[in-house]
N, C-alpha and C positions, 0 to 999 in steps of 0.2 A: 604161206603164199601158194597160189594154186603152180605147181609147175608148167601149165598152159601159157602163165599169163607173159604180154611181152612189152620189156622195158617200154618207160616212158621215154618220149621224146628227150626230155632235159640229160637220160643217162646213155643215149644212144654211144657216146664217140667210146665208152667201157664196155661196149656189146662180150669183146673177145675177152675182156680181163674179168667179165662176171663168169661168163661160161668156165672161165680155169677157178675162181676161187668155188664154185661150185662144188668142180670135180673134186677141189682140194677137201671141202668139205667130206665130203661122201667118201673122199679115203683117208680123212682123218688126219692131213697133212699142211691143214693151213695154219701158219704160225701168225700173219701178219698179212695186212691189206698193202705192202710193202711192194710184196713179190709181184704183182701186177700192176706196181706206177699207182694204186689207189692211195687217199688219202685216209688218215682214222676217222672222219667225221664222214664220209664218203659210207665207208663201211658199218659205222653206228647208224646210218639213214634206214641203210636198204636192210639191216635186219632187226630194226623197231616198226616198221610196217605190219598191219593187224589183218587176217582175214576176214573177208563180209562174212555177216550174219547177222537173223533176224531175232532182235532182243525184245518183241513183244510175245509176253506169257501166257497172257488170257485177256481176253476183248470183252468189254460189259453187256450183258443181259439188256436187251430191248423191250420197251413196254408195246405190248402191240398197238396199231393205232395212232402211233405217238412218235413224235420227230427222233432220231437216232443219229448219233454221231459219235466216233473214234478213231484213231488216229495209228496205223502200224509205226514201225522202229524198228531201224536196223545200224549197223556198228561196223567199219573198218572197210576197206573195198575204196574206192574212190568216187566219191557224190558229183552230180546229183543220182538219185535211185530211180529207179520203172518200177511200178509195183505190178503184181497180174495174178489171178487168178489158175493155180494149174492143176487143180483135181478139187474133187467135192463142187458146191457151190453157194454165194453167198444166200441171207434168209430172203425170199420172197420181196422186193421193194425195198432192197438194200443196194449198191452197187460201190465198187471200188474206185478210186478215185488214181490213177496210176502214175502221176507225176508224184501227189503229196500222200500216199500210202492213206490217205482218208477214207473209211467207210460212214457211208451218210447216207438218210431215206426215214422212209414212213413204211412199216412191215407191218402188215394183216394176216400173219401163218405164225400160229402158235409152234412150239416145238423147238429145236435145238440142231442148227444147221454145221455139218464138218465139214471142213475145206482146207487147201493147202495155198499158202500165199509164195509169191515167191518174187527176190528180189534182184534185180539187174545194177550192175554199178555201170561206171562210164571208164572205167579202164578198156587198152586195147591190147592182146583179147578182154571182154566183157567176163567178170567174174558173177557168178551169180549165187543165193544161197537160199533155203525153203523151211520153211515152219507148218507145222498142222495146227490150226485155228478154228475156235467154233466157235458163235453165239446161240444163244439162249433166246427165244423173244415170251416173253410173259403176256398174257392174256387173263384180264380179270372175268372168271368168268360172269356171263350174262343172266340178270334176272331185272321181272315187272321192280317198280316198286313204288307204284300207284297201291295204296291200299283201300282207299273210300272214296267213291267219286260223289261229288253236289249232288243234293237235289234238283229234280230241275222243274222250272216252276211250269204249272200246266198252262196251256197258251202264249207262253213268252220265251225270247230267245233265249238259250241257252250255250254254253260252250263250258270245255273241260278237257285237260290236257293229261294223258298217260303218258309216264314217265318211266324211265329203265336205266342201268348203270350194266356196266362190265360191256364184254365184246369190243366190237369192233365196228365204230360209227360211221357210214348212217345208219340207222334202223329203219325195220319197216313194219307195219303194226298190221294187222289183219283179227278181226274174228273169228274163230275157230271152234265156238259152240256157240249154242243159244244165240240171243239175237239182243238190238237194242230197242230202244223203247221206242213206237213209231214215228216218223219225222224226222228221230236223230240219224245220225250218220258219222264212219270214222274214216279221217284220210288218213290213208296210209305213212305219206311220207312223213308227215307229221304228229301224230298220235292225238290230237285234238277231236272230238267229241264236239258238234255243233248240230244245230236242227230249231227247230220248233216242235213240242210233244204235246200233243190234246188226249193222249194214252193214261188215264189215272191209274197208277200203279205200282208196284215192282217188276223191274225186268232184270233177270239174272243172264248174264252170259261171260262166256272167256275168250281173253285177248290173249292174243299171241305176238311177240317180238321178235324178227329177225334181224340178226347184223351182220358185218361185210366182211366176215371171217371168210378165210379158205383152208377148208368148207365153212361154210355160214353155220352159228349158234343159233338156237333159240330158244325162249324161256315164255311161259306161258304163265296167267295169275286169271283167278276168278273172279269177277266183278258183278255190279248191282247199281241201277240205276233207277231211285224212284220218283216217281211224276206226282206232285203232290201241286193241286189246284188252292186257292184259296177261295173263300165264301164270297158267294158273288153278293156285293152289296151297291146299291145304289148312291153314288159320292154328292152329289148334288144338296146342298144347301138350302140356297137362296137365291130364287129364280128375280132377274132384275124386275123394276117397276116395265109400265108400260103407258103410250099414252094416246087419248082417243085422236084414231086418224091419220097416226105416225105408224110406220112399218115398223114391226117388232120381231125380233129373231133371239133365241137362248138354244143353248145344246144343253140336255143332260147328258151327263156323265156316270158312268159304272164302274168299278174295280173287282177283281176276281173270278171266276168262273170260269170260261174258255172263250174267247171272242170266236165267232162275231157276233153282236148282242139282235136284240129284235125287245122296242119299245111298244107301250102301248098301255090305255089309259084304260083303269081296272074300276075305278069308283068316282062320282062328280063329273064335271067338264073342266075345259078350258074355257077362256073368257072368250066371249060372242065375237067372234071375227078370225081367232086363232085358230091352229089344229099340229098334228103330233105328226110328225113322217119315224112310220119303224123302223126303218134301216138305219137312219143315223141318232134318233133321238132329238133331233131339233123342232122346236118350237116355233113357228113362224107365219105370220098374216099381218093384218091390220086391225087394231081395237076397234069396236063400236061403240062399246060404254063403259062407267066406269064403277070404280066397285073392287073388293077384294073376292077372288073364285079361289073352292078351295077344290083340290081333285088329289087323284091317287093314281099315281107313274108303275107301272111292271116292266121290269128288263129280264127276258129271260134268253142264257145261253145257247152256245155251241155244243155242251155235252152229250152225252149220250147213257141215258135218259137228261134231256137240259132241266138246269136250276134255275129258279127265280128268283128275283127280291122285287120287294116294292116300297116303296117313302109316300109318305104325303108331303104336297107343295101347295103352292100358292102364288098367283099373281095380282098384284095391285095394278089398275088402271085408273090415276086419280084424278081428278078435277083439273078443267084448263088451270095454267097459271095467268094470275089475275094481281093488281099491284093494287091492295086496300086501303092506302093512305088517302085519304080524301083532300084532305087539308093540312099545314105545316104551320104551327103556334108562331106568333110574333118573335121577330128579335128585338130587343133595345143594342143601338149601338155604342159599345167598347165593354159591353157586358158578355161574359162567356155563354154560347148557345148550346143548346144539343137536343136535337129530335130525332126519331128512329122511323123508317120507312119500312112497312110490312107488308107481306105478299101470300099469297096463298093457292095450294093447287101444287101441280109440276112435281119435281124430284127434287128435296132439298139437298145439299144445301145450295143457298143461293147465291148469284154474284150482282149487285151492282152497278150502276153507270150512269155517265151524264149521257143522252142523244146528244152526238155529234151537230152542233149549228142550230141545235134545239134551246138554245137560253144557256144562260148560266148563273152560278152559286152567286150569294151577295159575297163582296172581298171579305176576304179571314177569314171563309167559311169554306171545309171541304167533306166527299163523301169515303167514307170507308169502305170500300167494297165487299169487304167479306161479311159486315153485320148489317149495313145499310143506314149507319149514324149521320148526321150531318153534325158537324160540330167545328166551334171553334169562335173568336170572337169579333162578329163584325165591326167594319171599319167606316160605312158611309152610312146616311138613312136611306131612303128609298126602297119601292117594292123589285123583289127581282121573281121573274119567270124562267122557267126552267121546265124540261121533259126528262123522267126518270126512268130503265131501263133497267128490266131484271129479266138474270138467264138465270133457270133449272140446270140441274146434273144430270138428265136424262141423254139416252142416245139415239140420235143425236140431241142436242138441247133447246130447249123452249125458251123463248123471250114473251115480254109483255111490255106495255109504257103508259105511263100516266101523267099529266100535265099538273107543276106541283108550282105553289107560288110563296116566299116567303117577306111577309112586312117588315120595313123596317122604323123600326119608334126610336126615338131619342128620348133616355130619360133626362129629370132636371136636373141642372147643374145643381150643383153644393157642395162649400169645402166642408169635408171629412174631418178636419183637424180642429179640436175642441181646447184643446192647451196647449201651449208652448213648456218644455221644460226651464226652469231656473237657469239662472249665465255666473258665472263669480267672474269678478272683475278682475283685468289682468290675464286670464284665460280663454285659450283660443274655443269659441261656439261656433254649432252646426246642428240646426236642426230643420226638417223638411217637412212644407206644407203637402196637403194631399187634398185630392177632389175627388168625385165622381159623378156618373152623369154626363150630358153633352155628348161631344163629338172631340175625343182632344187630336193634335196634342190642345194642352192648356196654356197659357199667357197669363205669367202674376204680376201683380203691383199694388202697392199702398195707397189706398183712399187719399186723396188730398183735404186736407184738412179736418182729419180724422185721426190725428196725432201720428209719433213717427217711432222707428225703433231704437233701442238702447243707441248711446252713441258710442260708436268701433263698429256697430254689425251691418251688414246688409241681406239686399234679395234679390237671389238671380231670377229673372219674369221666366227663363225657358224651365228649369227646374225645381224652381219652389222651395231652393234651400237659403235660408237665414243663417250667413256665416260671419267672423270676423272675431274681433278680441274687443268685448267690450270693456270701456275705460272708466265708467264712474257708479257707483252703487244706487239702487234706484227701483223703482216699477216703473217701464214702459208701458202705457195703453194705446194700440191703434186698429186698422181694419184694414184687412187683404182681400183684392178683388183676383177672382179668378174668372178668366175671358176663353171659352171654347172657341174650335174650327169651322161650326156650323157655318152657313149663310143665309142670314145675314147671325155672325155670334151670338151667345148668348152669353150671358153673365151671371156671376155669386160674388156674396161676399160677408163675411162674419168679423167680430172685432177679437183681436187677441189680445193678449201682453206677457211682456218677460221680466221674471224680476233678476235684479241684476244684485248680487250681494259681494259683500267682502271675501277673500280668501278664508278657509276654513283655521283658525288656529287654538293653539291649549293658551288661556290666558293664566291659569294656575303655576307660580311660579316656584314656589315653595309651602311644604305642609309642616304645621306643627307637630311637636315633639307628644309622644306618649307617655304614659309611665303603666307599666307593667301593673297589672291586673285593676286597672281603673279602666271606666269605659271611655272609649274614644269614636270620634265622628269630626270627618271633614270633609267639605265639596268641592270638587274638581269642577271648574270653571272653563267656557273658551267663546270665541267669538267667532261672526263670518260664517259663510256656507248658510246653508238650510235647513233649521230645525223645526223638527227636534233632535237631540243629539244620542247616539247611543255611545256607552264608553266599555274598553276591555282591555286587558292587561296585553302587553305583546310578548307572544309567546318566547321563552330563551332568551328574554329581557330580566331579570329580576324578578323577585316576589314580595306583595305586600308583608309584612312583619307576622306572624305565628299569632290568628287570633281574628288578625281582620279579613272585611271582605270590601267588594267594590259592586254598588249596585251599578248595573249596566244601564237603566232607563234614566238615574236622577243623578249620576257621578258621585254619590253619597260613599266614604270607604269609612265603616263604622265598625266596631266589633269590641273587643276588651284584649288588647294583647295581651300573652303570655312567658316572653322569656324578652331581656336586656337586645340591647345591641341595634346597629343602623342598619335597613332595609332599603336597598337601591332598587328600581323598577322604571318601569317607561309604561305610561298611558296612550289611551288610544282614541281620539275620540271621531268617529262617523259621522256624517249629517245626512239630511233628507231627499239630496238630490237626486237625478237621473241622470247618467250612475252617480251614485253616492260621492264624498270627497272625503279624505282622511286628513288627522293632523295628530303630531304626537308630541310625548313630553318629559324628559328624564328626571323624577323627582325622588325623594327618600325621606323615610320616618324614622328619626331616632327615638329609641323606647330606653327610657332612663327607671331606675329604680324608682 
């Protein structure tokens, strides 16, 4: 404890008993905190108290450039502390913080700063105690380290950034030999390289980097920038159509060389009305006639001696557009139509139209606009008048119209339907009459006294279908009138019939016995349905016996067995209907010695 310092408040009312155990101290005569009314806990206080002092060893190396922060420390004395500065001084853009002993900042001075800190406690008297303290601030040092810069392209903008590491940012970039390529130019604060260069070449020069050191760094690197043009060629393809008496305008186009270009026409002409302006390369007048011109374009540069190219081109200026349909073929009505409208001249391709208030299509019929078809399947007779309407792809676009008119014919009525399919009796029928011709819809019914149909079936007049469950075996003959929508209608009518049969079945009910290696033949019988009949074994039903077979067209199962025993199977027999009808039949041959 400093001998300066002077009791705290809390020990004041023992001022006189510390000063005697002092003394007692110093002459080696204190036995006990006794002798002066102190207590032993009293006396353990006041001589386990610590002197201040500053317990920080060494403080971290600073990057320069770069945020910095540490923290002093100090031990015993009574808190809180003053930190301060009392010889030496901190690095460059460092400062002490003197409540919380913090040193903090951003330092741009390389090198190694010594100082003396020192710390104040809050006892009264104020004990104080001192340390020598240095930092270190590290500095990377400075260099380029751009090593190839772009090419940069002749007549077009350019830009390129040189780059550096180490020091102390910002940097500043300057020239310091040679020169750059003409046009370009470096700013300083930033190292970027921008310009426009019409200079073909190499340009060598060196950069130079300063940064915010104190004193300032700087590092210097050789550089090259070459101006490399590409081959001036003419981009231009395909000069649009054009057409007589419409204003026309096209630009060519150039790529490479040095802008700014200078056009002009080296071999042929332009088509009669047109002409060339040099400065921009545009095309532009009024056609007078028409015709494909061929000619030969030269674009020549900015350089120095300037480069040329030149293309050959071509402009068409074709023939008014003109709509050559003359006439539109007849339709018959409820038959599918399709005619094609053609045109010629103009800039294909073409679009189609009806003139607004100008007529219109017969019903079911309409236009395609992009091929110019008319299609589809009229629904009334009568002629219809109509004005047709075609644009070019030109610019702007050409129209033309022509007055188009299509007939409409009724063909004759007649039912289409030549047979009726077969009915079995007991089974539900459906089968539909069909016309053509007229005007439908169609209206059917049965001749009167022209006989009638099976009895179970009928006929709806709106559909023409013949349905129901006929009841008794038979040919029906009669005659179906079909009545169109025309006016005043027209009429057909043809005679049909259905035959009306029994259900399909195996009348075979049992076959005779064979005997092993003697020839055998028996016929499978059936009745009903409509034959002729075809027969077949069902398949994963059993098999005839080892030897025979079964003719499919005559039911004959003939052949000469081969080995004993009973053969179970199931037949099959088909008839000739539309669709066909089945019946089957579980029978078996025993083959006896």
């Amino acid at each position: 404890m400093n001998d300066a310092r002077k009791p705290s408040p809390r020990r004041q009312p023992l001022i006189a008993g510390l000063r005697l155990v002092l003394s007692a101290v110093a002459a080696g005569i204190l036995a006990s905190g006794a002798l002066l009314g102190l207590s032993p806990a009293a006396v353990a206080s006041t001589a386990a108290a610590k002197p201040l002092a500053v317990t920080t060893s060494a403080l971290p190396a600073a990057n320069g450039g770069a945020s910095y922060s540490a923290k002093l420390a100090a031990t015993g004395g009574k808190s809180p502390y003053t930190w301060s500065i009392t010889a030496g001084a901190l690095p460059t853009g460092l400062k002490l913080h003197p409540a919380t002993g913090g040193i903090s900042g951003t330092s741009s001075a390389a090198g190694t700063a010594d100082f003396t800190v020192t710390v104040t406690d809050s006892e009264t008297p104020a004990a104080t105690a001192s340390a020598d303290e240095s930092i270190t601030v590290n500095v990377v040092p400075l260099a380029v380290t751009t090593a190839v810069l772009p090419t940069a392209p002749g007549g077009a903008s350019y830009s390129a950034t040189l780059t550096a590491t180490g020091g102390i940012k910002p940097y500043t970039w300057s020239i310091t030999a040679g020169a750059l390529p003409a046009g370009l130019k470096l700013h300083p604060a930033t190292g970027i390289i921008s310009g426009t260069s019409s200079a073909v070449g190499t340009a060598d020069f060196t950069v130079t980097v300063t940064d915010s050191e104190t004193p300032a760094a700087t590092a210097s690197a050789n550089e090259s920038i070459t101006v490399d043009v590409a081959p001036l060629a003419v981009t231009t393809v395909v000069l649009p159509q054009g057409t007589v008496g419409t204003l026309y305008s096209a630009t060519l186009a150039a790529a490479g060389g040095i802008p700014k270009y200078t056009w002009s026409i080296t071999a042929g002409a332009l088509p009669a009305g047109l002409k060339l302006h040099p400065a921009t390369g545009l095309i532009s007048g009024t056609p007078t006639g028409t015709g494909t011109t061929d000619f030969t374009v030269t674009v020549t540069d900015a350089e120095s001696p300037p480069a040329s190219a030149s293309a050959t081109e071509s402009i068409t200026v074709p023939a008014a557009l003109k709509v050559t349909t003359v006439s539109l073929p007849a339709a018959a009505v409820g038959s599918p139509y399709s005619a094609t409208l053609t045109a010629i001249g103009g800039v294909p391709p073409y679009t189609w139209s009806l003139s607004p208030g100008a007529g219109t299509l017969p019903a079911g019929l309409t236009l395609d606009p992009s091929t110019g078809v008319i299609s589809g399947t009229p629904s009334a007779p009568g002629n219809a008048s109509f004005t047709v309407e075609v644009t070019d792809s030109g610019s702007p676009p050409a129209s033309a119209v022509a007055s188009e008119v299509i007939t409409l014919t009724v063909a004759p009525l007649v039912v289409t339907t030549t047979s009726l399919p077969a009915a079995v009796t007991g089974s539900p029928y459906s089968s539909t009459l069909a016309a053509a011709g007229g005007a439908g819809p169609y209206t059917w019914s049965l001749s009167p006294g022209a006989g009638t149909l099976p009895a179970g079936l009928t006929l709806d007049p709106s559909t023409g279908v013949i349905s129901g469950t006929p009841t008794a075996d038979g040919v029906a003959h009669f005659t179906v009138i079909v009545t169109d929508s025309e006016s005043p209608p027209a009429s057909a009518a043809t005679a049909l019939s259905i035959t009306v049969a029994s259900p399909l079945v195996v009348t075979t009910t049992s076959l005779p016995a064979a005997v092993t290696g003697s020839p055998y033949s028996s016929t499978l019988a059936a009745a009903g349905g409509a034959g002729p009949y075809t027969w077949s074994l069902s398949p994963g039903a059993g098999t005839l016996p080892a030897g025979l077979t079964l003719n499919p067209s005559t039911g004959v199962i003939s052949g000469t067995p081969t080995a004993d025993g009973v053969a179970h199977f199931t037949v099959i027999v088909t008839d000739s209907e539309s669709p066909p009808a089945s019946a089957n039949a579980t029978l078996n041959i025993d083959v006896v010695p």
